[in-house]
N, C-alpha and C positions, 0 to 999 in steps of 0.2 A: 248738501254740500255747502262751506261756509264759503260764501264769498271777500275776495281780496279786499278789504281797506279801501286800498292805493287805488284798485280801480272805477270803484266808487267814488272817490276824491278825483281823479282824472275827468269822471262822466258830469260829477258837479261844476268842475272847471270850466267844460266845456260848453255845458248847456246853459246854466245858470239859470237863474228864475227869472229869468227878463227884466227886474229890478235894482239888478246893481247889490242883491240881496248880501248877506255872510258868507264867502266863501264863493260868491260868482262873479261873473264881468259886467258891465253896464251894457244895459239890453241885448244881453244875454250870447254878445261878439265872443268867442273864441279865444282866450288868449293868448293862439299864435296869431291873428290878426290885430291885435291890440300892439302901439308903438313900445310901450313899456317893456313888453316882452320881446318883441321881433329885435331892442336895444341889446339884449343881453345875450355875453359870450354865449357859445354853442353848447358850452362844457358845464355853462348852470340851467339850460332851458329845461333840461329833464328833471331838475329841482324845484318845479313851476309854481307847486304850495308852497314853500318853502318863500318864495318872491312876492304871491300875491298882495301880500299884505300892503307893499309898496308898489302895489298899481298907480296908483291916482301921484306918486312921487316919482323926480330926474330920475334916471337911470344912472346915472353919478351916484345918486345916493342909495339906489340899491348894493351898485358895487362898494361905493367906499364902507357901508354896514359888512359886505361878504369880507371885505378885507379885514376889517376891524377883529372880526371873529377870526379869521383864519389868523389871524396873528396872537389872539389872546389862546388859540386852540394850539402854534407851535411852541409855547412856551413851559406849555406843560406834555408834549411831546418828548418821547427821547428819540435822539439824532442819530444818525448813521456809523457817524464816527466821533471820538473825544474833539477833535477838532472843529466839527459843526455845530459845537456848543455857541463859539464865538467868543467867549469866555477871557478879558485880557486882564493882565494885572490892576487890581485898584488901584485910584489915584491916591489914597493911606498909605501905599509905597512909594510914590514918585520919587520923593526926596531919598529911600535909601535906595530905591535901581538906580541912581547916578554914579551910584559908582559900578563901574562893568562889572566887577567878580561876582557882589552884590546881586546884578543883575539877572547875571549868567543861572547863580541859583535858586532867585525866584520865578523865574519864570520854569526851571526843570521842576520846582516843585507843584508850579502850577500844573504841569502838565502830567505831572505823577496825580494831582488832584483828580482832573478832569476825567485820564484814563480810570481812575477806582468809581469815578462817580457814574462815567457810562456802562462800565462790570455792574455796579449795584442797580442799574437801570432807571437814574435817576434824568426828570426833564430838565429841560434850564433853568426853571426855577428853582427847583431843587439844588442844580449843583451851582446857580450863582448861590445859595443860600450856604453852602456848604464852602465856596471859597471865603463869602465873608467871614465866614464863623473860622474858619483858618489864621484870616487875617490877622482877624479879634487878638487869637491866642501869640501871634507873632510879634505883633506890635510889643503886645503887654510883656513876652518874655523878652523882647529888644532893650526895650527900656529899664528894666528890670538891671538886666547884662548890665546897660550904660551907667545906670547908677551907682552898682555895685565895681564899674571899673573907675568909676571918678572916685571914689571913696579910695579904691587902691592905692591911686595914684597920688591924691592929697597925704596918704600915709606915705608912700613913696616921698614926698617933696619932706614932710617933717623930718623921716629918717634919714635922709641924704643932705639935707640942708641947702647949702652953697653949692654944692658938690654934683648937685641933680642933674643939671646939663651934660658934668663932664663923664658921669657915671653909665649915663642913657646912650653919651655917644658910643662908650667904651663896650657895654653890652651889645650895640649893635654891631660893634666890630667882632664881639665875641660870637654873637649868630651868625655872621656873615663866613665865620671860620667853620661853622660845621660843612658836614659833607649836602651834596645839594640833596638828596631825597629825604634829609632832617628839614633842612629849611622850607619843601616843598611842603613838607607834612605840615609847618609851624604859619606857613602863609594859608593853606587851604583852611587848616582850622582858626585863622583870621586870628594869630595869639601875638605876631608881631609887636605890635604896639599895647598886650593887655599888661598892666601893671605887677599884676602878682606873678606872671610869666618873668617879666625883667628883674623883679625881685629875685626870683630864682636863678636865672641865669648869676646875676651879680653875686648870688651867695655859693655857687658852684666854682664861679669864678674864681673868688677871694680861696675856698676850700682846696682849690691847686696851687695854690700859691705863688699866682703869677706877679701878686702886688702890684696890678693894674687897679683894680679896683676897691679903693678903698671908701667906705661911705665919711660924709662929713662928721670933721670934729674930732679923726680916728689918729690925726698927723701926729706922730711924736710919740707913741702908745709903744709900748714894746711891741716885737713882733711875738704870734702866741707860734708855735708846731701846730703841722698840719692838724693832726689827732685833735690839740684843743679847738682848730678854728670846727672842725666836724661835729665833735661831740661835746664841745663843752667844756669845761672843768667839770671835774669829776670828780678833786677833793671834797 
């Protein structure tokens, strides 16, 4: 019959070699009569190898080593629920969650994140590791976005000229005329203020012929028919 390990490690614990020897108590006390031991929660005393080592050290310091571990051991746990991740938006977003709409859908995407990440059965390190790598990608197409709208927009000002103010106010009056679930669409997709949007609206404008919006430089020009402001000359 093979004998248990564990209860051979308990019979050492107990008896010990009267020496203070590897794996026993000094002259050969019991470790439930030893201070070190009688120190600790109830709930690790049955882990009694597991402590020995930190006999002759506070009891402080055994605990604060069991927490050390249980905390490096919940990190690579997965959690109960997407929520018990803990998981909040990086400080790489701050500046753009201040604006609320902004906000509104970083944090749903966060929470789209976390939900896939506890389906995939990943710990917190994993799905911190998986929001930054999110972030990474957002930041870089943001900026991306932004640069490619400031280029619009500098295009916007050559081709408007003087005119760029009165053109921009004029276009916002023209969005403001749609029906509201156009405008809801054009705020949610955050296209308000994009340049190559305003360019559009402006040249949609001009193509009804309301002669509101003319771009600079344009004052004095015949007027063309609608068909040409659409298509062109076609001579």
């Amino acid at each position: 019959m093979h004998e248990d390990p564990r209860h051979s490690m308990r019979l050492t614990l107990a008896e010990g070699d009267g020496a203070g020897g590897p794996g026993g108590s000094p002259g050969g006390v019991p470790p439930a009569a030893q201070e070190w031991f009688t120190g600790l929660p109830d709930t690790l005393k049955p882990d009694v190898a597991v402590f020995e080592p930190f006999k002759n050290k506070p009891v402080t310091d055994v605990l604060g080593a069991y927490r050390d571990l249980s905390k490096k051991a919940a990190d690579f746990a997965v959690p109960a629920t997407p929520a018990e991740y803990g998981i909040v938006l990086p400080s790489s977003l701050a500046e753009v969650a201040k604006d609320p709409e902004a906000a509104k859908y970083l944090n749903a995407e966060l929470d789209r994140t976390l939900t896939e990440a506890h389906s995939d059965g990943l710990s917190k390190t994993q799905a911190q590791a998986r929001v930054d790598r999110e972030t990474k990608v957002f930041l870089s197409e943001l900026n991306a976005s932004k640069a490619e709208a400031a280029a619009a927009d500098a295009a916007l000002h050559t081709s408007w000229g003087t005119k760029y103010d009165e053109n921009r106010v004029a276009v916002e009056r023209e969005i403001a005329a749609l029906p509201q679930k156009t405008r809801d669409a054009i705020q949610k997709a955050n296209m308000g203020n994009d340049p190559n949007f305003m360019g559009l609206i402006f040249q949609v404008a001009n193509a009804r012929g309301e002669g509101k919006l003319r771009a600079g430089g344009d004052s004095g020009t015949p007027k063309r028919s609608q068909a040409e402001r659409l298509y062109g000359d076609t001579k």
